[in-house]
TIDOKOL-217629 format. One record per residue: residue in three letters; x, y, z of N, C-alpha, C in turn. Coordinates in nm, 4 decimals, always signed. Each point is the difference from the previous one (the first is absolute). Example, Ala and Ser with C-alpha at 12.3 -4.5 7.8 and 13.67 -1.06 7.14 Angstrom:
<nufis>
   res         nx         ny         nz        cax        cay        caz         cx         cy         cz
   ALA    +1.3190    -0.5690    +0.7800    -0.0890    +0.1190    +0.0000    +0.0900    +0.1200    +0.0000
   SER    -0.0350    +0.1050    -0.0720    +0.0820    +0.1190    +0.0060    -0.0770    +0.1090    +0.0730
</nufis>
This chain:
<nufis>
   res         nx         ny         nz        cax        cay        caz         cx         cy         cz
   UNK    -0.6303    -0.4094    -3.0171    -0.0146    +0.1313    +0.0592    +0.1357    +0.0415    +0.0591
   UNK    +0.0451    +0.1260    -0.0265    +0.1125    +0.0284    +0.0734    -0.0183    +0.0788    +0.0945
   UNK    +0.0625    -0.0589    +0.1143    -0.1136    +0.1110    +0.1455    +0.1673    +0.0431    +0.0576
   UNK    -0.0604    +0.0986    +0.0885    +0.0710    +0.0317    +0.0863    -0.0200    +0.0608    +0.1192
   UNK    +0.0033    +0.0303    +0.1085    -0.0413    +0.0610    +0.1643    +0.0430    +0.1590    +0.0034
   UNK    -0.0479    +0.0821    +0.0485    +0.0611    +0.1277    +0.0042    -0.1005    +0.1315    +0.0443
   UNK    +0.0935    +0.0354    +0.0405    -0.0405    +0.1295    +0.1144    -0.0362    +0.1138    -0.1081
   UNK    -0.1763    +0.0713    +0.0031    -0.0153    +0.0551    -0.1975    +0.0597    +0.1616    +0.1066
   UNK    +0.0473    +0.0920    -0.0361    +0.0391    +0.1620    -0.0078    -0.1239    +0.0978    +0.0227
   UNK    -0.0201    +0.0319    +0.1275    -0.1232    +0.1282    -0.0502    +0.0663    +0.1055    -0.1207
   UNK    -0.1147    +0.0671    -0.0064    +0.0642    +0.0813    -0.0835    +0.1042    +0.0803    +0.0201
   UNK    +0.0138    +0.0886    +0.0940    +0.0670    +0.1072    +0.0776    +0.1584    -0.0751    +0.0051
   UNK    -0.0056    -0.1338    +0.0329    +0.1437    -0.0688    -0.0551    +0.0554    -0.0301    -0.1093
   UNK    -0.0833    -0.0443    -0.1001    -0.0131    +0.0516    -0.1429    +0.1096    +0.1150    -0.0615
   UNK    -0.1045    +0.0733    +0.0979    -0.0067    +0.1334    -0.1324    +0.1869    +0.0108    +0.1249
   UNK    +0.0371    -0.0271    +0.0601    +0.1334    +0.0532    +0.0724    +0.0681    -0.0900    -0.0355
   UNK    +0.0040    -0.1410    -0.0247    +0.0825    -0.0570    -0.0965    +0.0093    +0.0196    -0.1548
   UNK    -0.1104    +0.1399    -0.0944    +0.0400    -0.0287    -0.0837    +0.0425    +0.1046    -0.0343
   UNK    +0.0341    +0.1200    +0.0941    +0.0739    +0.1323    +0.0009    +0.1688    -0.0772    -0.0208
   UNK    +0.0115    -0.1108    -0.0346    +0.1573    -0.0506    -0.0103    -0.0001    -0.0325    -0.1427
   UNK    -0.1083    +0.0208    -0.0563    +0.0005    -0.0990    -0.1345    +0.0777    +0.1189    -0.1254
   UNK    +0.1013    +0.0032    -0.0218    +0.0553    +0.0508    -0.0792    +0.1419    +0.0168    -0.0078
   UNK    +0.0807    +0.0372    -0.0953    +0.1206    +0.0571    +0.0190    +0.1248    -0.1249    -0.0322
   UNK    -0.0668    -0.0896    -0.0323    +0.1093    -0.1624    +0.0074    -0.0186    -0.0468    -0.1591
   UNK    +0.0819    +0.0037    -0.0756    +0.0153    -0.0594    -0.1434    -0.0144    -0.1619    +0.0163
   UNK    -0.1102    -0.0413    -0.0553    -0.0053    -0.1439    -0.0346    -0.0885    -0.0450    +0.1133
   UNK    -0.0616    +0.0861    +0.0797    -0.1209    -0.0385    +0.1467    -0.0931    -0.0058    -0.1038
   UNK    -0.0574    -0.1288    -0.0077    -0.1530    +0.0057    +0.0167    -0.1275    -0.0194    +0.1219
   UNK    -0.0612    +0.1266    -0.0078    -0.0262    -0.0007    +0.1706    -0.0951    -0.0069    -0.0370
   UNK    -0.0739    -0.0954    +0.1434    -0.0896    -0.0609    +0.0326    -0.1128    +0.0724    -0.0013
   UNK    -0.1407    -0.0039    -0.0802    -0.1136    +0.0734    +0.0529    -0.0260    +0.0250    +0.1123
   UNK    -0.0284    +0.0856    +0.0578    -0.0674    +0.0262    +0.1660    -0.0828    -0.0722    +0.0262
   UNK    -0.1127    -0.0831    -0.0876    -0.1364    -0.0573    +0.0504    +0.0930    -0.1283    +0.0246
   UNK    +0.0912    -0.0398    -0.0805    +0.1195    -0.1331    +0.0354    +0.0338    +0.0334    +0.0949
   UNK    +0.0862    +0.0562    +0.1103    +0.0352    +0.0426    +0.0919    -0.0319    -0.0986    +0.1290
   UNK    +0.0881    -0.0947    +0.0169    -0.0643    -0.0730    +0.1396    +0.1675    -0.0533    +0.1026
   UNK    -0.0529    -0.0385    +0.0770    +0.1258    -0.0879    +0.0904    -0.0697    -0.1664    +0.0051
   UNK    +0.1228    -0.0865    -0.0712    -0.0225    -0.1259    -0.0152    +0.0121    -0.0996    +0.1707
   UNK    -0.1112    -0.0905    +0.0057    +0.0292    -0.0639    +0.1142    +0.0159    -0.1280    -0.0204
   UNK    -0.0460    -0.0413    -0.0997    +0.0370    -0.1351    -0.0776    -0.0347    +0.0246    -0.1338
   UNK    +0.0809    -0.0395    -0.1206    +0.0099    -0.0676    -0.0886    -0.0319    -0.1561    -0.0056
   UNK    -0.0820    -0.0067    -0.1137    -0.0509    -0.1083    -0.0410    +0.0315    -0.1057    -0.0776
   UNK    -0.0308    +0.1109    -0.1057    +0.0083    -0.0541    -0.1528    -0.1039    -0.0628    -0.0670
   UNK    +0.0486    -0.1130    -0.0586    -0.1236    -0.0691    -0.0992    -0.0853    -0.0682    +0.0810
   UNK    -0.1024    -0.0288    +0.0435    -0.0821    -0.1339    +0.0925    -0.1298    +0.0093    -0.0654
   UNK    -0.0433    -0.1186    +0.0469    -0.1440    +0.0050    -0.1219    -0.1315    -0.0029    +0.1363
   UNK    -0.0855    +0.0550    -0.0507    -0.1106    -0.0013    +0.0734    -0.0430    -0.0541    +0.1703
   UNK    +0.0342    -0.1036    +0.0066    -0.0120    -0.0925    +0.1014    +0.1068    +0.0571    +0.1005
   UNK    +0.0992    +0.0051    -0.0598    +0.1323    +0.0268    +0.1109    -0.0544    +0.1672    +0.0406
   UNK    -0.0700    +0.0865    -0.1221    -0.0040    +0.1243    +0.0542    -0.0969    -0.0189    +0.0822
   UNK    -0.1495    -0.0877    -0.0159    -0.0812    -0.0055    +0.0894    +0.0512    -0.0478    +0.1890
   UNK    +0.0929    -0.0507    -0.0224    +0.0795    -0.0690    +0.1857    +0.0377    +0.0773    +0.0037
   UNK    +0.1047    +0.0942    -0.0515    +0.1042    +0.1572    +0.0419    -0.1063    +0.0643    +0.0753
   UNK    -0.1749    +0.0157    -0.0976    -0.0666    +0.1298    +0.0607    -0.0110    -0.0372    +0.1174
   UNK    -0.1064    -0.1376    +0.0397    +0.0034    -0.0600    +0.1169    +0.0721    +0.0443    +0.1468
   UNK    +0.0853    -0.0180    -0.0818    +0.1376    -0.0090    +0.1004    +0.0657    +0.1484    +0.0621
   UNK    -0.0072    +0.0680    -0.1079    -0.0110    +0.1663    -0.0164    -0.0915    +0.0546    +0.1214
   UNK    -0.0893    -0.0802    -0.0218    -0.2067    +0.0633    +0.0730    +0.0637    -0.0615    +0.1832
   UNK    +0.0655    -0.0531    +0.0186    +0.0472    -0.0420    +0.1339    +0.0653    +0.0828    +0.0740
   UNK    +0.0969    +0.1030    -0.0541    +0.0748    +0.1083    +0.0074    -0.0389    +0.0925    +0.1040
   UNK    +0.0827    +0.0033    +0.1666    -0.0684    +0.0821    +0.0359    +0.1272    +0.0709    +0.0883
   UNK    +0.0040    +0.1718    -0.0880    +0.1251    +0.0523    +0.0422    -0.0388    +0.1544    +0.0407
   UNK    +0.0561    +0.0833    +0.0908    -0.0531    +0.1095    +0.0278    +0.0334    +0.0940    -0.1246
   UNK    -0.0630    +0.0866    -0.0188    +0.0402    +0.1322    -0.0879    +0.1240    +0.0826    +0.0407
   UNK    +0.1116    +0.0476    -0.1390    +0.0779    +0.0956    +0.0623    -0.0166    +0.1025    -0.0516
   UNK    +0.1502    +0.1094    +0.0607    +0.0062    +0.0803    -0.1068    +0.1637    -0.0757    -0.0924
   UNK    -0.0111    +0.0601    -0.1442    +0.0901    -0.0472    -0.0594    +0.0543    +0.1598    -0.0693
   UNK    +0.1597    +0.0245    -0.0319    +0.0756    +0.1328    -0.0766    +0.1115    -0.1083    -0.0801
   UNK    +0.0312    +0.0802    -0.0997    +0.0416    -0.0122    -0.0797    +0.1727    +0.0528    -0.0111
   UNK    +0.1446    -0.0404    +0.0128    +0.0662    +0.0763    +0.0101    +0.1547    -0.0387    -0.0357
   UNK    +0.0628    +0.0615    -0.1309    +0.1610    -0.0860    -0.0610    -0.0622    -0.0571    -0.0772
   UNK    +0.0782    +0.0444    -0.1193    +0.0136    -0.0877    -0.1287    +0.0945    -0.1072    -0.0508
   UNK    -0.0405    -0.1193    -0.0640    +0.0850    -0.0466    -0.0132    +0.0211    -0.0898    -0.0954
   UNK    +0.0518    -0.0933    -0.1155    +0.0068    -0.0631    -0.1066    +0.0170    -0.0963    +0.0306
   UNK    -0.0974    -0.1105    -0.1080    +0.0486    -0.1449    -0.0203    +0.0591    -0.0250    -0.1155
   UNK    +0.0945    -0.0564    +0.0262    +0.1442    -0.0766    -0.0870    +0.1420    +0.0552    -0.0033
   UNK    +0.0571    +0.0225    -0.0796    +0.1647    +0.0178    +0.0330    +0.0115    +0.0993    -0.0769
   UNK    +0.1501    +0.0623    +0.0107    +0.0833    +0.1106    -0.0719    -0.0303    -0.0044    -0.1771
   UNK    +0.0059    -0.1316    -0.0472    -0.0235    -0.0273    -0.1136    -0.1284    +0.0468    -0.0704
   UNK    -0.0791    -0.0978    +0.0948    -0.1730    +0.0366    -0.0504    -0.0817    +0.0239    +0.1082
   UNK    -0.0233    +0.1307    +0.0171    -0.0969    +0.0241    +0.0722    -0.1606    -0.0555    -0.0609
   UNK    -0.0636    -0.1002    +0.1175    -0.1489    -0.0111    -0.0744    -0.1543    +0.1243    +0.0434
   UNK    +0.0455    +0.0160    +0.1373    -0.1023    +0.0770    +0.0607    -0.0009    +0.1085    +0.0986
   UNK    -0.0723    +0.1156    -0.0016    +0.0492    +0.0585    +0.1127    -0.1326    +0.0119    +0.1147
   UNK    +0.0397    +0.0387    +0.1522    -0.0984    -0.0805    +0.0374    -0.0036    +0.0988    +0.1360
   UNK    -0.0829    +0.0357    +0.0436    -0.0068    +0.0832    +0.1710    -0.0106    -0.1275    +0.0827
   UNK    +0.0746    +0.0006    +0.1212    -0.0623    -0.0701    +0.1269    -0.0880    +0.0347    +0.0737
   UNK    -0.0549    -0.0777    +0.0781    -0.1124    +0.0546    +0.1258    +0.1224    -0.0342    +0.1213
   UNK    -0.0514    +0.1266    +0.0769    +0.0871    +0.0145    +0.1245    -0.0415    -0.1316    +0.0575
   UNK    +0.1318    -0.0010    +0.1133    -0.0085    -0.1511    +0.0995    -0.0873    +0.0034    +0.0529
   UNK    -0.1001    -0.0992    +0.0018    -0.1408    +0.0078    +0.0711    -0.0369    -0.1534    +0.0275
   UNK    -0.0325    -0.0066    +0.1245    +0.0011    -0.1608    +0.0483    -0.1309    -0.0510    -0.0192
   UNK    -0.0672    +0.0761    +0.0063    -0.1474    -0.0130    -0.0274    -0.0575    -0.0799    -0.2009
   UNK    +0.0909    +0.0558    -0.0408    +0.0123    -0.0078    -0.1565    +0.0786    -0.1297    -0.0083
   UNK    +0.1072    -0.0250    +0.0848    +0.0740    -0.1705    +0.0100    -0.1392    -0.0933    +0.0345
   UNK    -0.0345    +0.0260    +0.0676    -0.1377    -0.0563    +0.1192    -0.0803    -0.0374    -0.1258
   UNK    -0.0783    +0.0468    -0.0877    -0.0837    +0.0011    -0.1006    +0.0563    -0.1138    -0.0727
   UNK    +0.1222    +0.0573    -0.0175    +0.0625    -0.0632    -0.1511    +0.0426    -0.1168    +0.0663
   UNK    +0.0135    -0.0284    +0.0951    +0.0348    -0.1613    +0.0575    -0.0918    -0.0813    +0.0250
   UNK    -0.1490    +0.0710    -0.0066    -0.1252    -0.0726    -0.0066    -0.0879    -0.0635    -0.0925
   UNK    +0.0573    +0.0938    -0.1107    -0.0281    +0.0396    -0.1459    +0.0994    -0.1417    -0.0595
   UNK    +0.0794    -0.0408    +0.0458    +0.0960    -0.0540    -0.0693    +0.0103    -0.1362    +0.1068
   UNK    -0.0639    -0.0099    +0.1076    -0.0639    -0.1427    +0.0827    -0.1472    -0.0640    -0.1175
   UNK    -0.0902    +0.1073    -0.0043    -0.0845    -0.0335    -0.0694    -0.0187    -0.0144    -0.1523
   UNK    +0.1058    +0.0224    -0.0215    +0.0221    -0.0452    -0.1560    +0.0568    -0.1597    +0.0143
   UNK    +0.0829    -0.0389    +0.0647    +0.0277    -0.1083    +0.0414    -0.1052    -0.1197    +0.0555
   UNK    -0.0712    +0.0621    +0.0646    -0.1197    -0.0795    +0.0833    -0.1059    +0.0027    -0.1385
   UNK    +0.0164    +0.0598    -0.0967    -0.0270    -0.0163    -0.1199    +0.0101    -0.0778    -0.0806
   UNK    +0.1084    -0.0575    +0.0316    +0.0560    -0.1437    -0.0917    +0.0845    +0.1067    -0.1131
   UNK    -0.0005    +0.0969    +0.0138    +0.1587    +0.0406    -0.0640    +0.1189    +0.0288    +0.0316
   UNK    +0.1199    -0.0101    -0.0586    +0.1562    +0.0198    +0.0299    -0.0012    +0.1081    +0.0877
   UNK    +0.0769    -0.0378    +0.0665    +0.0512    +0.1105    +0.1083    +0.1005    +0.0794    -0.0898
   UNK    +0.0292    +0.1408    +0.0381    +0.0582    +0.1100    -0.1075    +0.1412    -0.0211    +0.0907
   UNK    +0.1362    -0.0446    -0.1211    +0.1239    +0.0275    +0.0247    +0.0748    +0.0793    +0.0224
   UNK    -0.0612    +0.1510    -0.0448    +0.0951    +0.0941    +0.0157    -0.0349    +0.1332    +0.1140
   UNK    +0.0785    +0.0334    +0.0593    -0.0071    +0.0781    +0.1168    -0.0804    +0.0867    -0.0573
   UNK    -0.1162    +0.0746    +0.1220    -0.1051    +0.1137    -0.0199    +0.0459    +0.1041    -0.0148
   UNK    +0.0012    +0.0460    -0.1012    +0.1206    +0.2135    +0.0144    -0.1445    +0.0652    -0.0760
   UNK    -0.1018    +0.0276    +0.1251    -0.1155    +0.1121    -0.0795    +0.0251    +0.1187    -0.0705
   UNK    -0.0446    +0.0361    -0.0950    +0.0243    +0.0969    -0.1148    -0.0726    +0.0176    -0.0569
   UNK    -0.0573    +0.1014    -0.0665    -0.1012    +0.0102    -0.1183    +0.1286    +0.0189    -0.0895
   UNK    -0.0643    -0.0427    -0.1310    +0.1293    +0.0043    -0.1311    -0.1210    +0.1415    -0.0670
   UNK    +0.1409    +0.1151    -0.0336    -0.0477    +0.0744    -0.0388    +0.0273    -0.0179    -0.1783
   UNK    +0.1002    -0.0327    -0.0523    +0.0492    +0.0204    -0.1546    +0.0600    -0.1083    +0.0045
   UNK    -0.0069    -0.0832    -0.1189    +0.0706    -0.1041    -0.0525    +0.1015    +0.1000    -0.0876
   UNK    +0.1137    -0.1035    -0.0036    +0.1071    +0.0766    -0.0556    +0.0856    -0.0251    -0.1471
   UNK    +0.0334    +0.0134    -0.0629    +0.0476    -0.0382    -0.1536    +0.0752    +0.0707    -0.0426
   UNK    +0.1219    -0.0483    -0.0321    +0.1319    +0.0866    -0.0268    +0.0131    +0.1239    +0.0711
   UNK    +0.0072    +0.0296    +0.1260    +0.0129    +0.1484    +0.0538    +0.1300    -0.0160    +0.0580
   UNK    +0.0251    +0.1265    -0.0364    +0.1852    +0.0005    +0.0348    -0.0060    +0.0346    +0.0951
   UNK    +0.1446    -0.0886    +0.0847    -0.0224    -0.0146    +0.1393    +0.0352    +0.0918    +0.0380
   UNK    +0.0775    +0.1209    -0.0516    +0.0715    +0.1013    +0.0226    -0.1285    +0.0591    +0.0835
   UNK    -0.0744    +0.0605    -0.1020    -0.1982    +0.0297    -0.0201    -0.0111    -0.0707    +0.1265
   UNK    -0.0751    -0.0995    +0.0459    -0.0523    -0.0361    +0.1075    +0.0865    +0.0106    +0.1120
   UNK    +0.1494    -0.0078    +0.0255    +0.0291    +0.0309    +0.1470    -0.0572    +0.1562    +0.0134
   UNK    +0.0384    +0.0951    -0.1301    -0.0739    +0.1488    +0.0298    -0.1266    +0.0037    +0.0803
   UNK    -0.0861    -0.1018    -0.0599    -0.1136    +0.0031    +0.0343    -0.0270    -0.0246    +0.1421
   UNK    +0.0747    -0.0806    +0.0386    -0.0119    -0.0754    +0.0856    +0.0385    +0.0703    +0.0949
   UNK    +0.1488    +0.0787    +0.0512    +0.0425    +0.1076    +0.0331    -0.0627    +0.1022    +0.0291
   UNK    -0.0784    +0.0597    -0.0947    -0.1725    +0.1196    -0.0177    -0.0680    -0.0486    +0.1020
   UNK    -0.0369    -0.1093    -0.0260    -0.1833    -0.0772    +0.0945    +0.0689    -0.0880    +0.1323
   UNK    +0.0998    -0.0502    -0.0177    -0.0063    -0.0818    +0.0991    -0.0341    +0.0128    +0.1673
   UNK    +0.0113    +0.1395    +0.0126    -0.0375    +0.0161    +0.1255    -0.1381    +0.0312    +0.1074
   UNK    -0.0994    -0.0051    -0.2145    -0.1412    +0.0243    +0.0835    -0.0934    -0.1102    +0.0252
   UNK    -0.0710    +0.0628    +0.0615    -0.1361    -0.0814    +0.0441    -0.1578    +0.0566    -0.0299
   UNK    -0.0716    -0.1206    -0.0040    -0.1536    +0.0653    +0.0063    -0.0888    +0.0528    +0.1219
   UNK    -0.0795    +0.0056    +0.0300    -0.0752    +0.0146    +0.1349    -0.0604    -0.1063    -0.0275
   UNK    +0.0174    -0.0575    +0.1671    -0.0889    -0.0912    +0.0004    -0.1782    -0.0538    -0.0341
   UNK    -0.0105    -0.0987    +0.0203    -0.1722    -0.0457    -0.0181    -0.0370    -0.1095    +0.0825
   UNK    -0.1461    +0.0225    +0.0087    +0.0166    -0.1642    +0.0395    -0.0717    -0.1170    -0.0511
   UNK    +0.0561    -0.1100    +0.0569    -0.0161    -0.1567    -0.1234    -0.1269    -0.0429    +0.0666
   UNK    -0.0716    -0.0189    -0.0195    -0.1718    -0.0480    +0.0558    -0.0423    -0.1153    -0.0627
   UNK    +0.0996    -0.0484    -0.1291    +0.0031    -0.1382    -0.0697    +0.0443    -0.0240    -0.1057
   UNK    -0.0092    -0.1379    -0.0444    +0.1325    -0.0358    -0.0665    -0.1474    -0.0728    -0.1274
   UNK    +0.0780    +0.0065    -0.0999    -0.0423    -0.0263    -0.1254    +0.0296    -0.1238    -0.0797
   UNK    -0.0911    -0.1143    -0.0926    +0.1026    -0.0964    -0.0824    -0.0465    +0.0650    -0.1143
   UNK    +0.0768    +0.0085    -0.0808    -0.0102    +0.0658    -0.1243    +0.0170    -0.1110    -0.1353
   UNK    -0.0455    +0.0029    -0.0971    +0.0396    -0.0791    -0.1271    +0.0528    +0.0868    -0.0822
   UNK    +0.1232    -0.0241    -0.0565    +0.0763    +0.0879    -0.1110    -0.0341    -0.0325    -0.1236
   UNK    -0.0377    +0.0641    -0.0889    -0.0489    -0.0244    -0.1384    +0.1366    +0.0884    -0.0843
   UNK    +0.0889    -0.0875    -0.0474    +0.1263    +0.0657    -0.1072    -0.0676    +0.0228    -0.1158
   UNK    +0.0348    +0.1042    -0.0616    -0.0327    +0.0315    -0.1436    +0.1143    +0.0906    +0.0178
   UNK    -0.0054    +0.0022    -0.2096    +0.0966    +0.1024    -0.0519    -0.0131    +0.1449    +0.0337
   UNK    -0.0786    +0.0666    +0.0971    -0.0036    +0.1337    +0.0831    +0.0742    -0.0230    +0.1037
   UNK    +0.0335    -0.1451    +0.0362    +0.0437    +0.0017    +0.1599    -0.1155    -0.0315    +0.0555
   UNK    +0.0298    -0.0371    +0.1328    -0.0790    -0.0948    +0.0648    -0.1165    +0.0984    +0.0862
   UNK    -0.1394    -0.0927    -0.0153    -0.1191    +0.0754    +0.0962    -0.0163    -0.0848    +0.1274
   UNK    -0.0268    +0.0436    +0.0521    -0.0335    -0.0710    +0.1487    -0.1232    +0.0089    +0.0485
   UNK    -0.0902    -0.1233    +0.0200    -0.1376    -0.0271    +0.0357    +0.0213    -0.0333    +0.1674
   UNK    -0.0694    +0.1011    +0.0625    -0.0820    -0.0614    +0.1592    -0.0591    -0.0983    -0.0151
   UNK    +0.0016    -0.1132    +0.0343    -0.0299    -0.1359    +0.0092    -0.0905    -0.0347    +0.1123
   UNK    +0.0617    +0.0515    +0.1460    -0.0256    +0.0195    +0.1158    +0.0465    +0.0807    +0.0866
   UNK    -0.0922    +0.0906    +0.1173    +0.1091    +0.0637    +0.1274    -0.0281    -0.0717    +0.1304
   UNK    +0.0945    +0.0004    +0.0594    +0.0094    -0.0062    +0.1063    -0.0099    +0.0683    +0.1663
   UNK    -0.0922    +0.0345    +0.0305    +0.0202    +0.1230    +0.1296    +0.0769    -0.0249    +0.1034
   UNK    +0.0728    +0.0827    +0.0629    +0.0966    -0.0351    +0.0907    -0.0934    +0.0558    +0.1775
   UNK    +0.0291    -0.0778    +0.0791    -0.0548    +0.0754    +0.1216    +0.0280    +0.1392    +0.0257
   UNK    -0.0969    +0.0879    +0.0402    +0.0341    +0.1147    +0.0148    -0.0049    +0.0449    +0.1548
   UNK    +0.0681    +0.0691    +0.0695    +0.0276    +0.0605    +0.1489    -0.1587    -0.0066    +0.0581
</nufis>
């Protein structure tokens, strides 16, 4: 199973992250119903390990925020751009989650995640787009944002790849305490 943790998009964030989806040679952008912010990555684990994650998941007890969306920005270099990607504004509440999220994956009996947390929804994967093209782009959008929402819970999802690109199954949610 390839799982992963993540915060799913109401719609209304959706539909305002996908007022960006255009205008970039070589973006392949992300469906809207795809549309999420990752809190852990998984990957491959087989049954058993997903059954301790949920467990461990179901222990989880974090208040609700609000979360916005705001700056664009790319993964990889001058050479090859792979992705382009919005951040979520600085929000401590969203560290708070994701440091719990990522205790209990551990208390899971899985690897602790090596690489620093930089939240983002990935809007377009990228393929030969001239970089000329994307600083434009980038230049255009970089200065907006969405309106906020708020996070009431966090999701494990299973990714199913096929030659359409990948679907994403709710597996489980999680509710977050509310005020």
């Amino acid at each position: 199973m390839r799982l992963f943790v993540a915060i799913a998009l109401p719609d209304e964030a959706r539909a305002a992250l996908g007022r960006f989806a255009s205008g970039l040679p070589g973006a392949r952008w992300i469906p809207p119903e795809n549309l999420h912010l990752t809190l852990r990555f998984l990957g491959e684990i087989d049954r058993g390990e997903a059954e301790d994650l949920d467990a461990a998941l179901s222990t989880i007890h974090a208040p609700a925020f609000t979360l916005a969306f705001d700056g664009l920005g790319t993964f990889g270099n001058d050479r090859a751009q792979r992705a382009l990607w919005m951040g979520a504004a600085a929000n401590s509440m969203l560290d708070h989650l994701h440091g719990k999220v990522e205790s209990a994956t551990v208390r899971s009996g899985l690897p602790s995640e090596r690489r620093k947390f930089k939240p983002h929804v990935t809007l377009a994967r990228l393929k030969n787009t001239p970089i000329e093209r994307l600083r434009e782009y980038l230049t255009l959008h970089g200065g907006i944002a969405t309106p906020s929402f708020e996070v009431q819970a966090f999701t494990l999802f299973q990714s199913h790849l096929g030659e359409e690109g990948a679907r994403y199954e709710a597996l489980a949610e999680y509710p977050l305490l509310l005020p």
